[in-house]
C-alpha positions in Angstrom: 40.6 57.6 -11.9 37.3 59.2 -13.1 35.6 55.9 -12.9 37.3 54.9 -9.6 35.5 58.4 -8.5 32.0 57.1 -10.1 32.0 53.9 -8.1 32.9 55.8 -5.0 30.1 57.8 -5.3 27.8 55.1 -6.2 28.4 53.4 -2.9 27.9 56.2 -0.9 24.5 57.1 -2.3 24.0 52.8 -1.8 24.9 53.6 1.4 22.4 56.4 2.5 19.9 54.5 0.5 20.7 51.6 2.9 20.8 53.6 6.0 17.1 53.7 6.6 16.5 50.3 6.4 19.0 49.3 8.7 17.7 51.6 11.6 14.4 50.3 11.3 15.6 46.7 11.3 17.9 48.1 14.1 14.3 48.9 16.2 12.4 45.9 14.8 15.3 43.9 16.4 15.3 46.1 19.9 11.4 46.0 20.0 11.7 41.7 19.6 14.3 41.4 22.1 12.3 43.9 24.5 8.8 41.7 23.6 10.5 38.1 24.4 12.2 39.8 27.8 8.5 40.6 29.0 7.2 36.7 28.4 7.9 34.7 31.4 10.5 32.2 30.7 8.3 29.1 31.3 6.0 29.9 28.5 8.8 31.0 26.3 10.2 27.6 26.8 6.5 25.5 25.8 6.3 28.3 23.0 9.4 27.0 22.0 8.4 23.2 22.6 5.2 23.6 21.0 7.3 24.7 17.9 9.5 22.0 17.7 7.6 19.2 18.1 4.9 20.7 15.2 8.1 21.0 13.1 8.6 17.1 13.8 4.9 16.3 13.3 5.4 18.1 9.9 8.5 16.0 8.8 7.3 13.1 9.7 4.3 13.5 7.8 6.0 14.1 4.8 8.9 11.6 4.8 5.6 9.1 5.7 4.2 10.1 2.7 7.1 10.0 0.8 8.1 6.8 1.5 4.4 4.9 1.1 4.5 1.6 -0.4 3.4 1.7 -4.1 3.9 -2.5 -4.5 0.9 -4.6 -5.3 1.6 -8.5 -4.9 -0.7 -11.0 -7.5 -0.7 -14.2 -5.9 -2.7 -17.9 -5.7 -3.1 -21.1 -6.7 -1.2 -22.2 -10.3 -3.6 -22.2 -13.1 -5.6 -19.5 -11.3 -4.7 -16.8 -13.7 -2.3 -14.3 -12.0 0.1 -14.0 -14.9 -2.8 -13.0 -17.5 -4.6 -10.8 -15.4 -0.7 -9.5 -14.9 -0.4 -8.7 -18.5 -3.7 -7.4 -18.8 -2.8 -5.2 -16.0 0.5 -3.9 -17.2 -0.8 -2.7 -20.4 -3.9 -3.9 -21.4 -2.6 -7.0 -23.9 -4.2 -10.9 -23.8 -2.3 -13.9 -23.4 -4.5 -17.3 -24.6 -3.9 -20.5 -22.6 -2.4 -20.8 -19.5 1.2 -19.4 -18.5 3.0 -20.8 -15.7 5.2 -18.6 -14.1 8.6 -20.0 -12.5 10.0 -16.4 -11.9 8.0 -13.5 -10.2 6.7 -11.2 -13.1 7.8 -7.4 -11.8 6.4 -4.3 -13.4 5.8 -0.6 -12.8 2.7 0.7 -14.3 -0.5 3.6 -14.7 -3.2 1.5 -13.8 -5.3 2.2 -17.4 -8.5 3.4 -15.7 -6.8 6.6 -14.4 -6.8 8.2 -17.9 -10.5 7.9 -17.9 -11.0 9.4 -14.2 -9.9 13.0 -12.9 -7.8 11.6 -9.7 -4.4 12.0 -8.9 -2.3 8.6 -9.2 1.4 7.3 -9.4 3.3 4.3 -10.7 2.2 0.9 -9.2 4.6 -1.8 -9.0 2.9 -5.0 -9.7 4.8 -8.1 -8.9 3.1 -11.5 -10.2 4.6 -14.2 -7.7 4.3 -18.1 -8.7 1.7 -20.1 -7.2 3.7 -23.6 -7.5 4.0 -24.8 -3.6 7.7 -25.0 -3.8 7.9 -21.6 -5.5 5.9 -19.8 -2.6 8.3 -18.3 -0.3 9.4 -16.0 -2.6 6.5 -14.7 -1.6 7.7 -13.6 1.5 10.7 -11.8 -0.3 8.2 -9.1 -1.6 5.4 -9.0 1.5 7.4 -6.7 3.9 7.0 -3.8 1.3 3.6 -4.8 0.1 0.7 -2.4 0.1 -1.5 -4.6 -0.7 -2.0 -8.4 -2.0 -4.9 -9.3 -4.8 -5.1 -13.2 -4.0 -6.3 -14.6 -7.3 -9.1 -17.2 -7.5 -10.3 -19.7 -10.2 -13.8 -18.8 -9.8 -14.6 -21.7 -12.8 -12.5 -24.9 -11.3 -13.3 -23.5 -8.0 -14.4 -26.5 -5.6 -11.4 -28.7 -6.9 -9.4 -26.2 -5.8 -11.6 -24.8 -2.4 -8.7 -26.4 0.4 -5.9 -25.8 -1.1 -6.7 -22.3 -2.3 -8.4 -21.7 1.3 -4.9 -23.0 3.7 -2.7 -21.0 1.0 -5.0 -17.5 1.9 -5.0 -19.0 5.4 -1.2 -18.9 5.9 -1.2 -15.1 4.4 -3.6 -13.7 6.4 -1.8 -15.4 9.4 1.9 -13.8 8.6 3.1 -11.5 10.9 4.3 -9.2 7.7 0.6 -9.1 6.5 -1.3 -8.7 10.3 1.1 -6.0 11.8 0.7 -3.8 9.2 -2.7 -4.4 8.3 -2.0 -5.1 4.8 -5.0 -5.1 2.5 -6.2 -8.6 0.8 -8.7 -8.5 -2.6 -9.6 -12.2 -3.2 -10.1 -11.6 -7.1 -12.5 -14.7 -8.4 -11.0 -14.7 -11.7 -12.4 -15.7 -15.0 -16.1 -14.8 -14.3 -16.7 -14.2 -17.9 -17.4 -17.9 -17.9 -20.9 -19.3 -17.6 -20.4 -22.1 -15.2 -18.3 -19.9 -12.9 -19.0 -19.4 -9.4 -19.8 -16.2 -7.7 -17.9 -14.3 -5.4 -20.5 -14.7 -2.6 -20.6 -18.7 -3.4 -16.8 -18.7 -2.8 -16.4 -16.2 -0.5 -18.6 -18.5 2.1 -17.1 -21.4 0.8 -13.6 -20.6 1.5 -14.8 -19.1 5.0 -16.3 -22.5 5.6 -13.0 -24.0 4.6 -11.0 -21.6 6.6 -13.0 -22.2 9.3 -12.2 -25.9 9.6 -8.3 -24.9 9.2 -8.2 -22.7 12.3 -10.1 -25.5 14.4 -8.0 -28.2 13.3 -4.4 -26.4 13.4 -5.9 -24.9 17.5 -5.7 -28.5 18.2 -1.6 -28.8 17.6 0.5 -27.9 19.4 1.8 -24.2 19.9 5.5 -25.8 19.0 3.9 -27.3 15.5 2.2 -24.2 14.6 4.2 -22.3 12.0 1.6 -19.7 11.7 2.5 -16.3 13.3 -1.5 -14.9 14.6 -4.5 -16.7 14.7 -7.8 -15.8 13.0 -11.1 -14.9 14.0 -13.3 -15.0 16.9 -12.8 -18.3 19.8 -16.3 -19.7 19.4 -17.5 -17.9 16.4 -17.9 -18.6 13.0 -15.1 -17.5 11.2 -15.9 -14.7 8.8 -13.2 -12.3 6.9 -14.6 -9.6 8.5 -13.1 -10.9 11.8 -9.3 -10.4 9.7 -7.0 -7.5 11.7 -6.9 -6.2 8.2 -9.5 -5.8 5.3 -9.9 -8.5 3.2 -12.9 -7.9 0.2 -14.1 -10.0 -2.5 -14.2 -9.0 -6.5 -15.2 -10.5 -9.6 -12.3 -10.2 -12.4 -11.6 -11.5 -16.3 -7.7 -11.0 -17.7 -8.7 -12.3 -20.8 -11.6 -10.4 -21.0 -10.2 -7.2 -19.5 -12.8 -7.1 -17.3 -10.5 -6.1 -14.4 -12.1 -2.5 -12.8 -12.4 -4.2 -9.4 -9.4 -4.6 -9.1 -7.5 -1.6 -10.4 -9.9 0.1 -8.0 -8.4 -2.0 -5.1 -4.8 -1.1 -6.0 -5.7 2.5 -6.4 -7.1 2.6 -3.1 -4.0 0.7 -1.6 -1.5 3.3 -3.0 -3.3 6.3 -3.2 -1.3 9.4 -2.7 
């Protein structure tokens, strides 16, 4: 019974201890309801709006940011070197010879140059897709959650190569996928730590040259023949990659050499937080 009595009186002094507080939330409260009875009810309403829709703004922002695209597509001709400059990617290791890839190569990974720089960075999923012309629409399996697309270029059998390699990069840049949302295209001339291989100016005006001949010739079909979703550049111009809806650059690369800066700086920049 004694403690019974303790508790008793421990809630009591609670409760005067208590008592203060909740008069002055009592006239906090009063004082509120007495301030919002003053504002006229047509700017208590926009108050009101203006709150809301800020609140929106805010979460939207966030589950935008949230849900950014950290996938990075490798893509090109066969031979052109994706899967090596994949590997060197991924962790830094050299494969000899050429590898053919009949499967997509998928993997998440630092990009190596962020240990070396003071910037904040996240996982990059890197997805090597085959460059075999029967094996290219599984392409289009990974481009509507692409952030960006490194289109890999022999830069040393270059001019073999300059047509095909130009009406492949023409029928990217043309996709509906890639134009809508502006999706970010690195042509990565590859294996420049050859002696005989070709700048990246000499093939970026080559295949502008070459690209240029492919939108005049495919104008001249038919709209029902046309299998491309938007057309490039400007009617009676020159076409230039600077006329693209989205950015398209040029860089210089080596996976065996590990020479690959340029391009780890594209993908940072395409998935950047």
């Amino acid at each position: 019974m004694e403690g019974l009595e303790q508790w008793k009186d421990q809630l009591e002094q609670l409760k005067s201890q208590l008592e203060p507080w909740k008069n002055q939330l009592e006239k906090c409260l009063h004082e509120a309801i007495e301030y919002l009875n003053q504002i006229p009810p047509v700017q208590l309403y926009a108050a009101i709006a203006v709150l809301l829709i800020s609140t929106l703004l805010l979460l939207s922002i966030r589950l935008f940011r949230r849900t950014k695209s950290n996938t990075v597509i490798l893509t090109g001709l066969s031979g052109s070197g994706k899967t090596v400059l994949f590997y060197q990617l991924r962790d830094g290791s050299v494969h000899q010879g050429t590898i053919t890839s009949m499967e997509p190569n998928e993997s998440t990974i630092v990009l190596n140059s962020d240990s070396n720089k003071k910037r904040k960075s996240k996982p990059v999923h890197i997805v090597d897709v085959p460059g075999h012309s029967r094996l290219r629409p599984k392409l289009d399996e990974f481009l509507p959650r692409a952030a960006g697309i490194v289109f890999v270029v022999d830069s040393l059998e270059f001019l073999p190569n300059c047509h095909l390699a130009s009406e492949y990069l023409y029928d990217i840049l043309t996709k509906a996928s890639v134009v809508k949302k502006k999706i970010p295209v690195l042509i990565c001339c590859n294996k420049n730590d050859k002696v005989t291989a070709h700048t990246k100016e000499f093939i970026r005006k080559q295949m502008e040259k070459e690209i240029d001949k492919l939108r005049a010739s495919r104008s001249a079909i038919s709209a029902a023949d046309i299998s491309n979703d938007f057309t490039l550049g400007v009617p009676e111009e020159p076409f230039t990659f600077s006329q693209c809806r989205n950015k398209v650059t040029v860089a210089e690369s080596s996976g065996l050499t590990g020479e690959v800066g340029q391009v780890e700086q594209f993908i940072w920049e395409c998935v950047k937080p």
